[in-house]
C-alpha positions in Angstrom: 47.2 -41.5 53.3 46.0 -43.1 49.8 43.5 -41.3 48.2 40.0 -43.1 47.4 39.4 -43.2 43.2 36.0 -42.4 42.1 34.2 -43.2 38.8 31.6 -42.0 36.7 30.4 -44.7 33.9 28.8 -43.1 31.4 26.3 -45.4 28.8 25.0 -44.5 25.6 21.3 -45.7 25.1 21.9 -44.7 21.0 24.8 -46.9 20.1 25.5 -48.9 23.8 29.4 -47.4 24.0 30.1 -46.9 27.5 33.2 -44.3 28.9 33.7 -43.3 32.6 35.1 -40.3 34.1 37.8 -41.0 37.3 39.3 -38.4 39.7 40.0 -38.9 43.2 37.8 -37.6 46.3 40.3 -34.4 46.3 40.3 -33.3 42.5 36.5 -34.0 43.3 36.3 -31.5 45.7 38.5 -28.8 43.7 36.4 -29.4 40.3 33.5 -28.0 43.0 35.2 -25.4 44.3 36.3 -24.2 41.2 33.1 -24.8 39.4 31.1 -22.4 42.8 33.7 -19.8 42.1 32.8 -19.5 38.6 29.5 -19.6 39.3 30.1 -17.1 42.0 32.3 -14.7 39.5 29.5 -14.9 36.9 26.7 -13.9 39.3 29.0 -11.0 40.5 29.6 -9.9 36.8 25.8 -10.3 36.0 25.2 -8.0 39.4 27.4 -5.6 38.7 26.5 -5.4 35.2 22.9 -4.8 35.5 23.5 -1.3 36.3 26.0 -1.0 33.6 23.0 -2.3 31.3 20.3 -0.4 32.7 22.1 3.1 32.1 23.3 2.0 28.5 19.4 1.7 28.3 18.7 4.9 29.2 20.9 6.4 27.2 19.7 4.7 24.2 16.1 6.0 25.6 17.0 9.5 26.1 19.2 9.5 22.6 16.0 8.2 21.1 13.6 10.5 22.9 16.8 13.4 21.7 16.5 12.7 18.5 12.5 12.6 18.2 12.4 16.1 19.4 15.3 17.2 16.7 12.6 16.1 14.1 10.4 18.2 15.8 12.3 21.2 16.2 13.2 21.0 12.4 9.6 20.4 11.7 8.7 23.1 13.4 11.5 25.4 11.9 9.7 24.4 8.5 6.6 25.4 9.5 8.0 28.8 10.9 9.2 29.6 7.6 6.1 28.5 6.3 4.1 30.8 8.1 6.4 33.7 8.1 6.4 33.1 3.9 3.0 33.3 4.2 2.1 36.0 6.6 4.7 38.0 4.2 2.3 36.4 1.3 -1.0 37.9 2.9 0.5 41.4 4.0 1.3 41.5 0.3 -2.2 40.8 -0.9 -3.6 42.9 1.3 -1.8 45.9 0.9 -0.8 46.5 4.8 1.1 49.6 5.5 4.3 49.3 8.0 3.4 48.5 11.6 -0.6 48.1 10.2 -1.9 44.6 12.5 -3.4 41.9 9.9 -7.4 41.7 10.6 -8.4 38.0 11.2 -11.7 38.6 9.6 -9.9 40.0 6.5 -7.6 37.6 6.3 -10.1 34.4 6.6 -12.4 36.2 3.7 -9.3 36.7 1.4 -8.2 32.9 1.6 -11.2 32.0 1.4 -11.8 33.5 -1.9 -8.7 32.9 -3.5 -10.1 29.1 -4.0 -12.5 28.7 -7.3 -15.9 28.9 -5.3 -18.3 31.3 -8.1 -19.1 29.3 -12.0 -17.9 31.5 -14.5 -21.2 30.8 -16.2 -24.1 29.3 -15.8 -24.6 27.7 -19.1 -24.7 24.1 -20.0 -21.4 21.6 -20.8 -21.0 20.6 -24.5 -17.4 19.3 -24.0 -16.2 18.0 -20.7 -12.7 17.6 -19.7 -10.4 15.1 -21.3 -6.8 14.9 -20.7 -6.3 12.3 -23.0 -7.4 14.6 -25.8 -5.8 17.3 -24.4 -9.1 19.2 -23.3 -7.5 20.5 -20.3 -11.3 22.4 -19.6 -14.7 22.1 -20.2 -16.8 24.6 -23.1 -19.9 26.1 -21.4 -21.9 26.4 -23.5 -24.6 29.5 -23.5 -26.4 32.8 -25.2 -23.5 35.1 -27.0 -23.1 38.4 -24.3 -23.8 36.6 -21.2 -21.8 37.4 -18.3 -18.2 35.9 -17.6 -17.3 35.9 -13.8 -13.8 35.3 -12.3 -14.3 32.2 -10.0 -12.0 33.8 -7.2 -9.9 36.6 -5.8 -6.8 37.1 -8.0 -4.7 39.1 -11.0 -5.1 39.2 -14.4 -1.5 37.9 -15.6 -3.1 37.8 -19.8 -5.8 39.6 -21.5 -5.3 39.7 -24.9 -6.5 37.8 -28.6 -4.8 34.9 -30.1 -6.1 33.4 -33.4 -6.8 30.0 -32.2 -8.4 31.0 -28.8 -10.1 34.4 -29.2 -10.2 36.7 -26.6 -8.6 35.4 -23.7 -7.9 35.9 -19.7 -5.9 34.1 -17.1 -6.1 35.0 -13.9 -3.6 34.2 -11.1 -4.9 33.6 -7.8 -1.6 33.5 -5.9 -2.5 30.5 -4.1 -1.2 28.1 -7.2 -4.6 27.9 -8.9 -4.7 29.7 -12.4 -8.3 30.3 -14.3 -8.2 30.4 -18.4 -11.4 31.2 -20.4 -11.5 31.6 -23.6 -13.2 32.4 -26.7 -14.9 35.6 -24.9 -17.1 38.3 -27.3 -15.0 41.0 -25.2 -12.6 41.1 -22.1 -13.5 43.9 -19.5 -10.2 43.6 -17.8 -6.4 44.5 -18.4 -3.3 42.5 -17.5 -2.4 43.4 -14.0 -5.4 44.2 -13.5 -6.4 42.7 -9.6 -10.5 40.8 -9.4 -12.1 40.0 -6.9 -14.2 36.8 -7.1 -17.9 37.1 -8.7 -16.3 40.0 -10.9 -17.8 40.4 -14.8 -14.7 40.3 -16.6 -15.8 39.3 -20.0 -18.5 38.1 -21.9 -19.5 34.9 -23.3 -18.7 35.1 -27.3 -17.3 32.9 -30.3 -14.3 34.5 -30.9 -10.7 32.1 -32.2 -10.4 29.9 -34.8 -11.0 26.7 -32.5 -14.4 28.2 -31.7 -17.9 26.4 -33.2 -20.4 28.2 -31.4 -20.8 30.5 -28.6 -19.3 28.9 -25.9 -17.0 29.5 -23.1 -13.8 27.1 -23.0 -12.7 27.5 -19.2 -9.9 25.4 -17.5 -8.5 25.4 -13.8 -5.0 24.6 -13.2 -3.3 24.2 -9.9 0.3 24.1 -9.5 1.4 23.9 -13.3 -1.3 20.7 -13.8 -4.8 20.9 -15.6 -7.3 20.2 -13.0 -11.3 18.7 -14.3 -13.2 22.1 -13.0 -15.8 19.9 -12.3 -14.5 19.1 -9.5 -15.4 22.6 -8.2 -18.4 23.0 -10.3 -20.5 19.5 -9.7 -24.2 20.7 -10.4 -23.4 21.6 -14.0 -25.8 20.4 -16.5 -24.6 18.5 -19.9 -25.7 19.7 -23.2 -26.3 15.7 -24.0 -28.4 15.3 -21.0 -30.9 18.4 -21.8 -31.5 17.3 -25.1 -32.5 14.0 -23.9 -35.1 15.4 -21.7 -36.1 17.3 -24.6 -36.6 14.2 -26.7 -38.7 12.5 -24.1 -40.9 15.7 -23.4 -41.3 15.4 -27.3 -42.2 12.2 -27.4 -44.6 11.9 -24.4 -46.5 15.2 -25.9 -46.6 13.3 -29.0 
């Protein structure tokens, strides 16, 4: 039995050349069947496969989701340490005895006033802070003998009298925040000595070589850094600014 050819004429509408594609009715019929089977196998793979896909999914998920709470873990290890540094940090401060339970209360008025939160005088500012000159503080100034306060809870780490600076104190208030202030008639406080905050530990004077006038030269640093003690203090008067509203009282009674 002959076997019928058939054609396929193929035309090109970009450059008119024209080829054609011949097999006979049973190649025709094999190029189908083997075309369905692959088309069968691929559908197979894909269905088979899907499940395959989904659980490499999942996996990625859960590895993900594994991972997330190994940050959290470790962030939460941190912050045990933290706290247990801490907790160490407070019994310390306040002197518990073995077994003794911390008093919330107690605790929550020490941190509290381990932060500057009292002036250390209530004069006026003659010099404010400048780190560009190096005037890591501002100088307060008022009346010779007026009372110097520590601005927080803390210990004195220097008392002492330098040349340049007078009598001095620094106080560490074992949260990273150290006071300086300087210049003082007399210091009522020894080194080691421990403050609580609002405490008279000195008195305004002009003691030091670097003194021009009874002042107080006070300075805040936190963490080894000067800090503008301004930014505790805000409702500090200027020395510049009084004298202008002298002027103008002068000048209106005039």
């Amino acid at each position: 039995m002959k076997h019928k050819d058939y054609k396929i004429l193929f035309i090109s509408v970009l450059n008119n050349k024209t080829w054609q594609l011949e097999f006979t009715k049973s190649s025709f019929f094999v190029g189908i069947i083997a075309i369905g089977t692959i088309c069968l196998i691929s559908l197979l793979l894909i269905i088979f496969s899907v499940p395959i896909i989904n659980e490499y999914l999942e996996i990625n998920t859960v590895d993900r989701k594994i991972n997330a709470q190994k940050e959290i873990i470790s962030d939460l290890s941190e912050s045990i340490d933290e706290i247990g540094l801490m907790k160490s940090y407070i019994e310390d401060i306040i002197g518990l005895e073995e077994g003794e339970d911390i008093d919330p209360a107690k605790v929550r008025f020490m941190v509290t006033n381990n932060i500057p939160n009292i002036k250390p005088n209530e004069g006026v500012i003659s010099d404010e802070f400048d780190i560009d000159s190096k005037h890591f503080g501002i100088d307060i100034v008022n009346e010779e003998g007026t009372s110097v306060f520590s601005i927080a809870n803390g210990v004195v780490v220097y008392s002492d009298y330098s040349s340049d600076y007078g009598n001095g104190i620094i106080i560490d208030h074992e949260n990273g925040y150290y006071s300086h202030y300087y210049h003082n008639k007399e210091n009522f406080v020894k080194r080691n000595e421990r403050v609580d905050a609002g405490t008279v530990i000195a008195q305004l004077g002009n003691t030091g070589q670097k003194s021009s006038g009874p002042h107080l030269h006070f300075e805040i640093w936190k963490d080894g850094k000067p800090i503008n003690p301004l930014s505790f203090f805000q409702d500090y008067s200027k020395k510049s600014d009084k004298l202008e509203i002298e002027n103008n009282e002068q000048s209106i009674n005039k």
